[in-house]
C-alpha positions, 0 to 999 in steps of 0.5 A: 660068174654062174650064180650057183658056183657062189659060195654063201657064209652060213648063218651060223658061222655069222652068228659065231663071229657075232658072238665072238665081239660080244664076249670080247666086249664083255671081257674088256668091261670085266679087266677096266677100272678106273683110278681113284687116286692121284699118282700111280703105283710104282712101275704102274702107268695110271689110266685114263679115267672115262669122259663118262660118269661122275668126278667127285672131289675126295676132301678125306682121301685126296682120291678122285675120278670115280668113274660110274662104270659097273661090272656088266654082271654085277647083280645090282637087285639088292642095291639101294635106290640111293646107292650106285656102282663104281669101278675102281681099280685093285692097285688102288687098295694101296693108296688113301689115307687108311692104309696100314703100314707097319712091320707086316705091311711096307709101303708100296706108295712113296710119298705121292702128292707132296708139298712143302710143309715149310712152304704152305705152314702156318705161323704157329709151326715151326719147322726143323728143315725147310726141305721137309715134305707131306700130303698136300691132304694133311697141311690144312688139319696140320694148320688148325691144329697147330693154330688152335693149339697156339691159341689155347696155351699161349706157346708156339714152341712145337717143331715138326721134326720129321714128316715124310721120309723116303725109304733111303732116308729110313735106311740111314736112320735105322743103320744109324740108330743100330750102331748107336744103341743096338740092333734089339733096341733099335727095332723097338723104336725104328721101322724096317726101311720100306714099313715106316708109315713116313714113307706115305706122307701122312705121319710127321713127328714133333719136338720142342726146344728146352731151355738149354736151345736143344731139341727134344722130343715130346712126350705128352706131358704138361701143356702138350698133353693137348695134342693127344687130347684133341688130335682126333678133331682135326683127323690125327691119331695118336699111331703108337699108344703106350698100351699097343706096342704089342699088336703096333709093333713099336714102342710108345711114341707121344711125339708121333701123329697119322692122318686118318681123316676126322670120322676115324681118327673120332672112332679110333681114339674115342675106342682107344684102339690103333690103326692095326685094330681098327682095320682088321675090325672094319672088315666086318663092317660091310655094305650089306651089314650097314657098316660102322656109324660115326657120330662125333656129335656134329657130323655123322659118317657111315664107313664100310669095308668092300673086299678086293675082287681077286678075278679080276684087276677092278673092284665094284664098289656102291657109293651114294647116287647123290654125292653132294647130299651124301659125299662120300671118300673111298681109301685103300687098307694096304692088305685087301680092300677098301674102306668107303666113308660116306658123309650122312649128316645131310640124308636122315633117310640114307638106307645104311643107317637103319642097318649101321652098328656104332658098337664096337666087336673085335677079337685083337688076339691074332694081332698080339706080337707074343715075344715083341711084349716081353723085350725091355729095350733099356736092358736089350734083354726079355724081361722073362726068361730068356726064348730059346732060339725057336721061340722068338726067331720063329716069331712073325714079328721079326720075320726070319728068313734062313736064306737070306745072304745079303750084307747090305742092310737095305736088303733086308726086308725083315726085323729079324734080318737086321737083327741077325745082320749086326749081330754078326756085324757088330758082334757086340751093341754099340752105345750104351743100350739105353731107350733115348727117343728115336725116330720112328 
């Protein structure tokens, strides 16, 4: 062929096709995360981490793999010289044990990394089932808090009457007690199937045999007032205290405990504040503000909130560059973000804590159930006059949805849906509408 009848790509054109592969790299670094948890979130094939980067192990979350693989754009120039980037993924906000489950928030885990509790349980630990479940994450806490427990009053009389419960068993529990004791009542005590903090794997209830051989129960008092006492030491919280059922949502229960991990169950109940406060609180303690210093007078933690990015399907998060001076855990809140904990009892000199606030500032108003406060579930009534119509079924707390036509009661995603349900069902309670203890 005659050179001159040869047709040339022009240079620009290459350029194009160059800048093309560019741009498509740079997007597939921008859309990649890496998990930080085991497990994967429902209907979610978990990802590989890459070979690349650091594994830490996650003794608080239970979280692992966090891969060092920074957002190509991020703006590293305020970044502390002992902090780096991570990547994690935005389905993770729903894992960890931070994560806030209550009648707003459902589960959106179902009991990952479970292990037998009867199986891997202490000697001093007795247990209703032997079928019974919870994170592999809590049984050593569980252990020394039981042993320490046993040896401090003499007694090894305490059960674990429930710990992880799935939303099935949820539902069974709730129709059960709303036939039993009535729709209102039992909405003071039992959580909405797929909103009980059971399902995560990190709760368990307790209970002891009287002298008649029946189990009760506990309710804080005499010898098993040490258990609220001291929970926190072991990472335990007390969920549902006696003076926030209104922001909590259910009614005082002395039997049932959460995992939160030692520096905020330490800051929790030192405060005297629930789950609900603490992490809506957290949000304004950020890296750049320095976050929140814990300091329970041997260990030192620096925890602070980093939002979800929305844009895209991963989250840069900073962590400390040397993890096995500063190690460090990362859990998800269950609503919009993340909340690291890093370990600086060995790092006098880590950049947070001159920044870092142990002060506590937090307007829990927008939390309050304005209706849930009023109600007396011994009488199943309000103990003011009684709300019109508008007043309490407008309420968020029961959550009314007008076009709802389901009948099955696992349907029903609401309070108020229940509630609505047996009032046609049962046209009128059941039982004797007394406030015995129910299973949360």
């Amino acid at each position: 062929m005659n050179s001159k009848n040869k047709r040339s790509v022009p240079n620009g054109f290459l350029g194009l096709i160059v800048l093309v592969i560019f741009i498509s790299g740079i997007a597939t670094m921008l859309v990649s995360g890496h998990r930080i948890s085991e497990g994967a979130a429902p209907d979610v094939k978990p990802s590989q981490p890459s070979s690349s980067g650091s594994s830490d192990s996650d003794s608080l979350t239970g979280l692992s793999s966090q891969a060092a693989s920074p957002n190509a754009f991020e703006d590293r120039s305020n970044l502390p010289s002992d902090y780096r980037l991570i990547t994690v993924l935005n389905e993770d906000v729903f894992r960890g044990q931070l994560i806030l489950v209550n009648y707003k928030y459902q589960s959106m885990i179902d009991g990952e990394n479970l292990v037998n509790i009867y199986d891997n349980a202490s000697s001093t630990i007795g247990v209703k089932d032997d079928d019974m479940f919870i994170n592999e994450s809590v049984v050593d806490p569980l252990n020394k808090l039981f042993d320490d427990f046993a040896k401090e009053k003499g007694q090894t009389s305490i059960l674990i009457s429930s710990s992880y419960r799935s939303k099935e068993d949820q539902t069974k529990i709730y129709n059960d007690s709303v036939k039993a004791t009535g729709a209102k009542s039992t909405a003071y005590y039992v959580s909405v199937p797929g909103f009980s903090e059971h399902q995560t794997g990190y709760a368990f209830d307790t209970a002891a045999y009287n002298y008649n051989g029946e189990m009760i129960e506990l309710h804080g008092h005499g010898d098993f007032e040490w258990l609220s006492e001291h929970c926190m030491d072991y990472g335990f919280i007390l969920r549902y205290p006696s003076d926030k059922t209104n922001i909590t949502g259910i009614g005082y229960e002395a039997w049932h405990f959460r995992y939160v991990g030692i520096p905020h169950a330490t800051f929790i109940m030192n405060q005297k504040i629930c789950l609900e406060e603490y992490i809506e609180g957290m949000k304004d303690y950020t890296f750049e503000k320095g976050g929140l210093l814990i300091d329970n007078g041997k260990s030192k933690w620096v925890a602070y909130y980093m939002p979800r990015l929305e844009a895209f399907n991963n989250t840069d998060i900073p962590v400390p560059t040397d993890s096995s001076t500063c190690p460090y855990t990362i859990s998800g809140n269950n609503i919009d973000g993340f909340i690291v904990t890093v370990d600086v009892t060995k790092d006098a000199d880590n950049s947070l804590l001159k920044n870092a606030r142990s002060d506590w500032k937090f307007d829990n108003s927008e939390l309050i159930i304005k209706d849930f406060e009023d109600y007396d579930p011994e009488l199943d009534t309000y103990t003011d006059t009684e709300p019109s119509s508008d007043d309490w079924e407008s309420d968020p707390f029961w959550g009314e949805d007008e076009d709802s036509t389901e009948t099955d009661a696992e349907d029903y995603d609401s309070r108020f849906d229940y509630v609505d349900y047996y009032d046609e069902y049962d046209n009128d309670y059941s039982g004797d509408g007394t406030s015995s203890s129910y299973e949360q």
